[in-house]
C-alpha positions in Angstrom: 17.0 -10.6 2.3 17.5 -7.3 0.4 14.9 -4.1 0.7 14.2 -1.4 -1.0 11.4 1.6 -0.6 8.8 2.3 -3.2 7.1 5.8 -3.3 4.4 6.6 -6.0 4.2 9.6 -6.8 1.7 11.9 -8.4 2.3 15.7 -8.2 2.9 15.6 -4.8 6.7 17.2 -5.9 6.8 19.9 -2.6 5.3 17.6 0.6 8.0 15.1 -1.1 10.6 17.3 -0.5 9.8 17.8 2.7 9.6 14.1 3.4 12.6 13.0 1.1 15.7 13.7 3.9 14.1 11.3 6.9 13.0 8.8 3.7 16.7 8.9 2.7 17.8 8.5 6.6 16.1 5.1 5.9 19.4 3.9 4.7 17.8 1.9 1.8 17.9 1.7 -2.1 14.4 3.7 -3.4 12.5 3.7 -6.6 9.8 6.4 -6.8 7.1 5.5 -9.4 6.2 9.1 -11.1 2.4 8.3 -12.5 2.1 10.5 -15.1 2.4 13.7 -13.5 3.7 16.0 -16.3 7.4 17.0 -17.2 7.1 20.1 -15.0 6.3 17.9 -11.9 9.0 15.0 -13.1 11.7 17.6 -13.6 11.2 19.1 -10.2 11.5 14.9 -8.3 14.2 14.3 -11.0 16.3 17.6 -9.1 14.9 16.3 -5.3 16.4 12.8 -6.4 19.7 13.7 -8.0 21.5 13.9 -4.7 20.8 10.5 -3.8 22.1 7.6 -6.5 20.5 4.9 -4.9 17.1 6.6 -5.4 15.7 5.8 -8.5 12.7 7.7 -10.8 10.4 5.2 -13.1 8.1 7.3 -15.5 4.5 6.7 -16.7 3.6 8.6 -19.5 -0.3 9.1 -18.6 -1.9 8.7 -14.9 -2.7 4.9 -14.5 -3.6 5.6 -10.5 -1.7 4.2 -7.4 -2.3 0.7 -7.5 -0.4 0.6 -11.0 2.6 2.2 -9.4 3.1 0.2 -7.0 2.9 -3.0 -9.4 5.2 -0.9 -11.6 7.6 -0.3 -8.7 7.3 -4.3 -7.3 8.2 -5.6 -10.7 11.1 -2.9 -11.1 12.2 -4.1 -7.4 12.1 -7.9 -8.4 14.2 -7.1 -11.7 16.8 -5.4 -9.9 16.8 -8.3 -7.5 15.6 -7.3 -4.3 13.4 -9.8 -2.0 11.1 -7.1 0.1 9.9 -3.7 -0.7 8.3 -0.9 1.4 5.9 0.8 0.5 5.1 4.8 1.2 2.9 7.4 0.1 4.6 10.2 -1.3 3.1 13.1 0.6 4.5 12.5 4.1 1.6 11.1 6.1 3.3 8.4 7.1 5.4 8.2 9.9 8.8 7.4 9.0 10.4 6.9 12.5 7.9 3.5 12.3 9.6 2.0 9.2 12.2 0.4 11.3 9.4 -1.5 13.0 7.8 -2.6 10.1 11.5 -4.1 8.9 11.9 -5.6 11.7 9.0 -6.9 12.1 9.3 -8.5 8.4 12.8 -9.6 9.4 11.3 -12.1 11.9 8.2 -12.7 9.2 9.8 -13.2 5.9 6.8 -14.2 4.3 4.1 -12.1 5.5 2.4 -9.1 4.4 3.1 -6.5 6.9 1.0 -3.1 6.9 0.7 -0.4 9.7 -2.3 0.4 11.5 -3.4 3.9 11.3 -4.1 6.5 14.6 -5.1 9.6 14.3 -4.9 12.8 15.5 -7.3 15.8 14.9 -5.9 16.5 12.2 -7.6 13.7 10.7 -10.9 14.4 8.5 -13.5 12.7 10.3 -14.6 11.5 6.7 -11.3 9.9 6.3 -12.0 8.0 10.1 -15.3 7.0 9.2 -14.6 5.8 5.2 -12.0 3.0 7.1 -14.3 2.4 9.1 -17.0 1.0 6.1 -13.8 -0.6 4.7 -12.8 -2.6 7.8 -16.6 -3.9 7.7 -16.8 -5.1 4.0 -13.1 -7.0 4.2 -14.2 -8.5 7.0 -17.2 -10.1 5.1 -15.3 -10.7 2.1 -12.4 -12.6 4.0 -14.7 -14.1 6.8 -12.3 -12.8 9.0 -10.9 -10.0 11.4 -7.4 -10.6 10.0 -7.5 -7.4 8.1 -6.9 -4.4 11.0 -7.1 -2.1 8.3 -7.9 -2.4 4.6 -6.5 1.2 3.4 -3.5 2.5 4.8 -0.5 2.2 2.1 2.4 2.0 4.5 3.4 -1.6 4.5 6.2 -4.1 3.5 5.7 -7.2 0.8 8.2 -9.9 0.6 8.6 -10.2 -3.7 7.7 -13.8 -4.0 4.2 -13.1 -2.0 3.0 -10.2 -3.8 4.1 -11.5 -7.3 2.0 -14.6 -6.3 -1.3 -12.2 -5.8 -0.4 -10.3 -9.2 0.2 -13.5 -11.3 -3.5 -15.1 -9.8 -5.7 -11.9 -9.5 -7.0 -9.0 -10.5 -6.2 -6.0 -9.0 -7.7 -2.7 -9.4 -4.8 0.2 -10.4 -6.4 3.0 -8.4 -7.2 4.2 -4.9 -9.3 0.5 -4.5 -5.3 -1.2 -4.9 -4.8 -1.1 -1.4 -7.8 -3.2 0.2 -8.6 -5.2 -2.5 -4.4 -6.5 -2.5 -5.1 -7.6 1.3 -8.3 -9.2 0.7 -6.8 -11.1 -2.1 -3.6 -12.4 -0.2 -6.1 -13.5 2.6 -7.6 -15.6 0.1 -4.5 -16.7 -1.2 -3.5 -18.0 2.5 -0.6 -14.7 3.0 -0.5 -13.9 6.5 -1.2 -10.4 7.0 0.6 -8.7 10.5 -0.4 -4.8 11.3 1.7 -2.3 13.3 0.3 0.4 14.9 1.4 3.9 13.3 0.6 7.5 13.8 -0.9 9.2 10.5 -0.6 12.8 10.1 -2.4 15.2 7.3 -0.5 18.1 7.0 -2.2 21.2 5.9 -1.0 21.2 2.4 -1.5 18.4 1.4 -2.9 18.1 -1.8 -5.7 15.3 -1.3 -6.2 13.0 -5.4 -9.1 11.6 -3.8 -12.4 12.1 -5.8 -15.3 12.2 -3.4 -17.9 10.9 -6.2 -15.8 9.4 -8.7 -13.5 7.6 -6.0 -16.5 6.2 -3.6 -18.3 4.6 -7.0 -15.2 2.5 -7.4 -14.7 1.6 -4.1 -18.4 0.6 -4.1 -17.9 -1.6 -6.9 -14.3 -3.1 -5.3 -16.9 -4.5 -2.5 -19.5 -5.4 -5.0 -16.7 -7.2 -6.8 -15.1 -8.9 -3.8 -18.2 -10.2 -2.3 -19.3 -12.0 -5.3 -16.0 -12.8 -4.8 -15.8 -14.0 -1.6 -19.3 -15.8 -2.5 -17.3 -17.7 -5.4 -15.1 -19.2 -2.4 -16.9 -19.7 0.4 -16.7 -23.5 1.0 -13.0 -23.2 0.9 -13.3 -20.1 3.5 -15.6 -21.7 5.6 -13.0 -24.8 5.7 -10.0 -22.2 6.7 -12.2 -20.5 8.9 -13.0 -23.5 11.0 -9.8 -24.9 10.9 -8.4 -21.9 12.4 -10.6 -22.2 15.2 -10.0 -25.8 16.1 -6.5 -24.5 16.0 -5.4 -26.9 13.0 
């Protein structure tokens, strides 16, 4: 089993810097995913990475969102032959001291999804707390299930084989609706899913690339999408379902 961390990354250059030292105490080979953020930005992670040579920078010209990065950054992981990647945000929300449980934890799960579970503290937007909310309740329905503990935090480790499975069978949307819509899917392509609990922290700078309007339309049509879906597959759901209760 060989890991490595993926971080994409979209002009988030000075929390990165911040974050970068405990990311490199990690001890593992890294591939940041630049999405398009402009040769000003890039030049800036390019100097922030030259200390490090196992961190690697992989470019996209124009911004293709975060759920393209992180394909990017799985299929750059699989060619340079690595069996599990972590993935973390860029801007330091995530709390890095909980990445050794999240290894762990996929050392004794090789073949599971494993994602953290998000709590807050006040600095938390209380629109943030009650958007997962709405999330948790639509994957829920579309998976027939509570499996999913939370459908939006992008801290989380995939085991190659498993995720290249989702890509190769599904769609998957390359922005901000990436991160539920990859669970969902593995759910219905029978992945077990694990979730760790993890503190989330929004720092004061952070500089948020979350459209209110534009972002809430497309996660609006991810649900639409994923119940019609879930709708498409609901005798074989119903099947897993009751299985799972008769413990078979």
């Amino acid at each position: 089993m060989k890991y490595c961390i993926i971080v994409p990354h979209y002009k988030h250059e000075v929390l990165f810097e911040k974050f970068l030292p405990a990311l490199a105490s990690l001890n593992l080979p890294c591939i940041v995913v630049d999405d398009g953020s402009g040769e000003e930005s890039v030049a800036k992670v390019e100097a922030l990475l030259s200390p490090y040579p196992d961190f690697h920078l992989v470019r996209h010209q124009t911004n293709r969102g975060k759920g393209a990065s992180v394909i990017t950054g799985c299929y750059h992981a699989s060619a340079m032959g690595f069996s599990h990647v972590l993935q973390l945000d860029a801007d330091g929300q995530h709390n890095i001291d909980d990445a050794q449980k999240l290894l762990d934890y996929s050392r004794s799960h090789p073949d599971s999804f494993i994602s953290g579970q998000p709590y807050f503290d006040e600095t938390a937007p209380f629109a943030r707390k009650y958007g997962r909310k709405i999330t948790d309740f639509w994957v829920a329905l579309e998976t027939l299930s509570l499996q999913i503990k939370d459908g939006l935090c992008g801290f989380r480790v995939y085991p190659i084989k498993q995720i290249e499975r989702v890509f190769d069978n599904y769609y998957l949307g390359p922005r901000m609706d990436f991160d539920p819509e990859l669970l969902v899917k593995a759910v219905w392509a029978g992945i077990d899913l694990h979730f760790i609990p993890t503190k989330v922290i929004y720092h004061e700078n952070t500089v948020s690339h979350f459209h209110y309007l534009k972002d809430n339309l497309m996660l609006i049509r991810l649900h639409v999408r994923l119940m019609f879906g879930m709708l498409i597959r609901l005798p074989k759901l119903l099947v897993t379902r009751v299985r799972a209760l008769l413990g078979k």
